[in-house]
ChimeraX commands (.cxc) that place a marker at each C-alpha (Angstrom):
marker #1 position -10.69,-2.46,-1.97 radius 0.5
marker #1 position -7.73,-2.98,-3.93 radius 0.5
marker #1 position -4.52,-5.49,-4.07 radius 0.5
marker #1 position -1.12,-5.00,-5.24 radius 0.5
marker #1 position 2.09,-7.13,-5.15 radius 0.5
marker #1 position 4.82,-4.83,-4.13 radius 0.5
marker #1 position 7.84,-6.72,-5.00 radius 0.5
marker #1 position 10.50,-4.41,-3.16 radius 0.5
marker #1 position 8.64,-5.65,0.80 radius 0.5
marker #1 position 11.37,-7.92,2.14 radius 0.5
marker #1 position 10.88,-7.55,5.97 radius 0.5
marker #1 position 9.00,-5.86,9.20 radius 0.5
marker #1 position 9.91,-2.61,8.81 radius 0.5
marker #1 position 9.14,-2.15,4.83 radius 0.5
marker #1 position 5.65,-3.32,6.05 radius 0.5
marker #1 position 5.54,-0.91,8.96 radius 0.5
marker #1 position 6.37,1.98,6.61 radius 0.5
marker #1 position 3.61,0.74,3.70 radius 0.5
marker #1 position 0.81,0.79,6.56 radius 0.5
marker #1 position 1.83,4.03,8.06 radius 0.5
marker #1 position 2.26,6.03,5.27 radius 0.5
marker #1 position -0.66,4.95,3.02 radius 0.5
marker #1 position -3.04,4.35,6.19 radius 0.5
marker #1 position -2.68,8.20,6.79 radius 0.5
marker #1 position -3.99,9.09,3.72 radius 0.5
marker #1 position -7.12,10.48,3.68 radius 0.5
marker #1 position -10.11,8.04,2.34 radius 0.5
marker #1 position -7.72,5.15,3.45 radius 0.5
marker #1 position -9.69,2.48,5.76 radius 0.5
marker #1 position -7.37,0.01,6.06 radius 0.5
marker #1 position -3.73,-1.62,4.88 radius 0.5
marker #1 position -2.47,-4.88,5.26 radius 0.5
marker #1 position 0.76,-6.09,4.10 radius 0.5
marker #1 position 1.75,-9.55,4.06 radius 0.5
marker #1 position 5.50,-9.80,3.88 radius 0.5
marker #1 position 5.58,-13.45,2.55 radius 0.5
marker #1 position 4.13,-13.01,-0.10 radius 0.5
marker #1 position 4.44,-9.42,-1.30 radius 0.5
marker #1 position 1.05,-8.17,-0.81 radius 0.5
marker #1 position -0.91,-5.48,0.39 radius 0.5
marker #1 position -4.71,-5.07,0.56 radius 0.5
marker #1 position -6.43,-1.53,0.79 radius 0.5
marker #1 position -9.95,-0.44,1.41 radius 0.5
marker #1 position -10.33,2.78,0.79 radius 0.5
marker #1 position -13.26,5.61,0.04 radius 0.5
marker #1 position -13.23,9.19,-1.28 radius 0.5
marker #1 position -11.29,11.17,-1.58 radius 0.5
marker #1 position -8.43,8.09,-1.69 radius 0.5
marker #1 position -8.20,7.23,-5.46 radius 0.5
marker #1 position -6.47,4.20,-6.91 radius 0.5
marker #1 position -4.06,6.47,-8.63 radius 0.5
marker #1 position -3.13,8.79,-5.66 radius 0.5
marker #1 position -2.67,5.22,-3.41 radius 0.5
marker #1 position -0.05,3.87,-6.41 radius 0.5
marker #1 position 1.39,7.86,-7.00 radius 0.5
marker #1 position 2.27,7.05,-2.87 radius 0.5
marker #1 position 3.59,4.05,-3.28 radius 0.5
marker #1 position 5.96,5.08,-5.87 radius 0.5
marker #1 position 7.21,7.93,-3.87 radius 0.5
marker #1 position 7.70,5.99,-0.47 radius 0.5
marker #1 position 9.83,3.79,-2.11 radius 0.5
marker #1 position 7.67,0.59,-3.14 radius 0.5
marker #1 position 5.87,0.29,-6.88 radius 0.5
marker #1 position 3.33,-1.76,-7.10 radius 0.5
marker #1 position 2.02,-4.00,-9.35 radius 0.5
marker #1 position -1.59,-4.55,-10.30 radius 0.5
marker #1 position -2.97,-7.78,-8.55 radius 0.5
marker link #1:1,2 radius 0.2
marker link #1:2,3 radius 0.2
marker link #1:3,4 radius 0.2
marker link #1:4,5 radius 0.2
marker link #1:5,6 radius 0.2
marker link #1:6,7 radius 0.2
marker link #1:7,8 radius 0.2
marker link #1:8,9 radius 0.2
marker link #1:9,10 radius 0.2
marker link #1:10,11 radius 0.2
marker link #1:11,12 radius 0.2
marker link #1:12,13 radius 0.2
marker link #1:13,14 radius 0.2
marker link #1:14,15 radius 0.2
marker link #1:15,16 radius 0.2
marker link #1:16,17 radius 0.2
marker link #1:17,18 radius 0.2
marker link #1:18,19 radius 0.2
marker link #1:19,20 radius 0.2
marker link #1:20,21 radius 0.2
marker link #1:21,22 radius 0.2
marker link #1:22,23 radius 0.2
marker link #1:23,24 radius 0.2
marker link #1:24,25 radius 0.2
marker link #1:25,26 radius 0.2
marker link #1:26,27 radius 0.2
marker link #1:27,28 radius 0.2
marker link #1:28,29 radius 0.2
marker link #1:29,30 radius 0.2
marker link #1:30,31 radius 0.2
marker link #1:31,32 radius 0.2
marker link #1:32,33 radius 0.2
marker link #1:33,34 radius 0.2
marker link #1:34,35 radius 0.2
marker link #1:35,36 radius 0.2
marker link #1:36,37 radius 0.2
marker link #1:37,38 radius 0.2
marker link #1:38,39 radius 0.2
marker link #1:39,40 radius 0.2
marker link #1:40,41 radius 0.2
marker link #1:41,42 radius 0.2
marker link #1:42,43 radius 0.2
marker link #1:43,44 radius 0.2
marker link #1:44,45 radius 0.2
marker link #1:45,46 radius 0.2
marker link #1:46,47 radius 0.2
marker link #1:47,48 radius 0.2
marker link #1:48,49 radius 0.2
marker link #1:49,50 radius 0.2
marker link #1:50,51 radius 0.2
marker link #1:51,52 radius 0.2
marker link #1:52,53 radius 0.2
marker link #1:53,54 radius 0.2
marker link #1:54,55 radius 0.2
marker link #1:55,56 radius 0.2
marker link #1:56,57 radius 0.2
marker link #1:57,58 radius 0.2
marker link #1:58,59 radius 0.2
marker link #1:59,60 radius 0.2
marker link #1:60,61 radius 0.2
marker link #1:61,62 radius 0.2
marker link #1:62,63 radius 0.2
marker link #1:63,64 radius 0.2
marker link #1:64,65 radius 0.2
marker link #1:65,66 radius 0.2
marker link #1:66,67 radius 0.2
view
């Protein structure tokens, strides 16, 4: 499991698009972003790597930062 504030998430739909994208990633159990305060929470298993999971981030739109 792994936590990251992801300081661009301002509403609904930037949460929406955080779960879909990185919950289709293969290894990826689960994603749950909290809108209030920024956060997302992701269990995940091989092949899902911490690196790959923040590369996807990045590229959808919303860096994260370490937790």
């Amino acid at each position: 499991m792994i936590n990251y504030i992801l300081p661009d998430v301002s509403c609904g739909h930037c949460k929406m698009n955080v779960e879909r994208e990185v919950g289709e990633m293969q290894g990826v159990t689960s994603v749950l972003v909290t809108v209030e305060n920024k956060q997302v929470v992701i269990q995940y298993g091989y092949p899902a790597t911490s690196e790959r999971i923040e590369e996807l981030l990045t590229e959808i739109g919303y860096p994260a930062e370490g937790v």
